[in-house]
C-alpha positions in Angstrom: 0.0 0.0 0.0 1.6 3.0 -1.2 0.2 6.0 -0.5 1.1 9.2 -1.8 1.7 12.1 0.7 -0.6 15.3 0.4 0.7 18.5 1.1 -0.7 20.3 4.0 -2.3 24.0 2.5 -0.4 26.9 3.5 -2.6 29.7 5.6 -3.9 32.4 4.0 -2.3 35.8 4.7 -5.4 37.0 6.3 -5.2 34.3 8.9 -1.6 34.6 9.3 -2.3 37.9 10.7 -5.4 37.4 12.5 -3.3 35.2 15.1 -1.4 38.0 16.6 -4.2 39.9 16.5 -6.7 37.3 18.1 -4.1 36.8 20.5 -3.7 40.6 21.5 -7.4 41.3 22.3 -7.5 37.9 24.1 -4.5 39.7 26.5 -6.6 42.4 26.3 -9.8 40.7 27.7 -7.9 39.1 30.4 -6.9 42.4 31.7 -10.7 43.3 32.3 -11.8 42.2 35.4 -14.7 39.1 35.2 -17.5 41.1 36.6 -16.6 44.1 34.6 -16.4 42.4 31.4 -20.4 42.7 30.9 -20.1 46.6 31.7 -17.6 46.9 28.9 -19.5 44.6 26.7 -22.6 46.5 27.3 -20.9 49.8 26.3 -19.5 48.5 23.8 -22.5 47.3 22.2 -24.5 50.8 22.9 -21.2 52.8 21.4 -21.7 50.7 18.1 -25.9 51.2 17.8 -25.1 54.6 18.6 -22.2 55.1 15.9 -24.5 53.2 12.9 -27.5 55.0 13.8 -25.9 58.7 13.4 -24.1 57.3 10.4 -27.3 55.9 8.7 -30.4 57.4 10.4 -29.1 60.3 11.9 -29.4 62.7 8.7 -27.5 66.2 8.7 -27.7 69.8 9.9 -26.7 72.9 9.0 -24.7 75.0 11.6 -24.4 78.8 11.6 -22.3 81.0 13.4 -22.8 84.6 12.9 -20.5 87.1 14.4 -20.8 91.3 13.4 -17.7 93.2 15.6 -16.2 96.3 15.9 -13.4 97.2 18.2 -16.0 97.5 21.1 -18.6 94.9 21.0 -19.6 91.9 19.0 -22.9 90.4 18.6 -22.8 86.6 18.2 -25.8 84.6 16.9 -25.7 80.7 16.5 -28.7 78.9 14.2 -29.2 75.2 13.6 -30.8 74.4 10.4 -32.6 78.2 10.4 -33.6 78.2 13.8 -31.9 80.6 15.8 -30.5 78.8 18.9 -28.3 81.2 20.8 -27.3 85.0 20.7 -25.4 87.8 22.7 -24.2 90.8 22.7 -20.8 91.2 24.2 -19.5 94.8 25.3 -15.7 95.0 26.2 -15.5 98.8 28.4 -11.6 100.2 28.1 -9.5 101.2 31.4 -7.7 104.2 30.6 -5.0 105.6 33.8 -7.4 104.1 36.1 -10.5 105.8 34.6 -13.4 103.7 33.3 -14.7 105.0 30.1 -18.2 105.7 30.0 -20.6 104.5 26.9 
């Protein structure tokens, strides 16, 4: 009975380095404490949903920031999608030799 060897199949690149990597989570894993393992799991998992839903169902915005100044005062006005969210006005009064100047 002769039988002819076969020749074992070589790994593929892509599981030639998914062994390190496996390996390095696993390390990674065992640094987590047991009972904190489900915590991290947990966030984990809600970091994800939360990541695909703004990517996919979150849709967009438009941000504006509008900002007329002169040397003195600046009025500052922030809108999201038209809707005007915040504004100010912000006066800055000069000290001259100890002298407030007035308005």
């Amino acid at each position: 009975m002769n039988e002819t060897p076969t020749p074992k199949p070589e790994p593929s690149r892509a599981s030639a380095t998914a062994g390190p990597i496996i390996a390095t989570f696993n390390r990674v894993v065992q640094l987590i404490p047991p009972k904190a393992r489900l915590a991290v799991l947990t966030g984990l998992l809600v970091l994800v949903g939360l990541a695909v839903y703004t990517s996919f169902l979150g849709g967009s915005a438009t941000l504006n920031l509008i900002c007329r100044h002169d040397l003195r005062s600046a009025d500052i006005s922030v809108s999201i999608d038209g809707r005007t969210i915040y504004t100010d006005h912000i006066r800055l009064l000069f000290e001259r030799y100890g002298e407030k100047l007035s308005d």
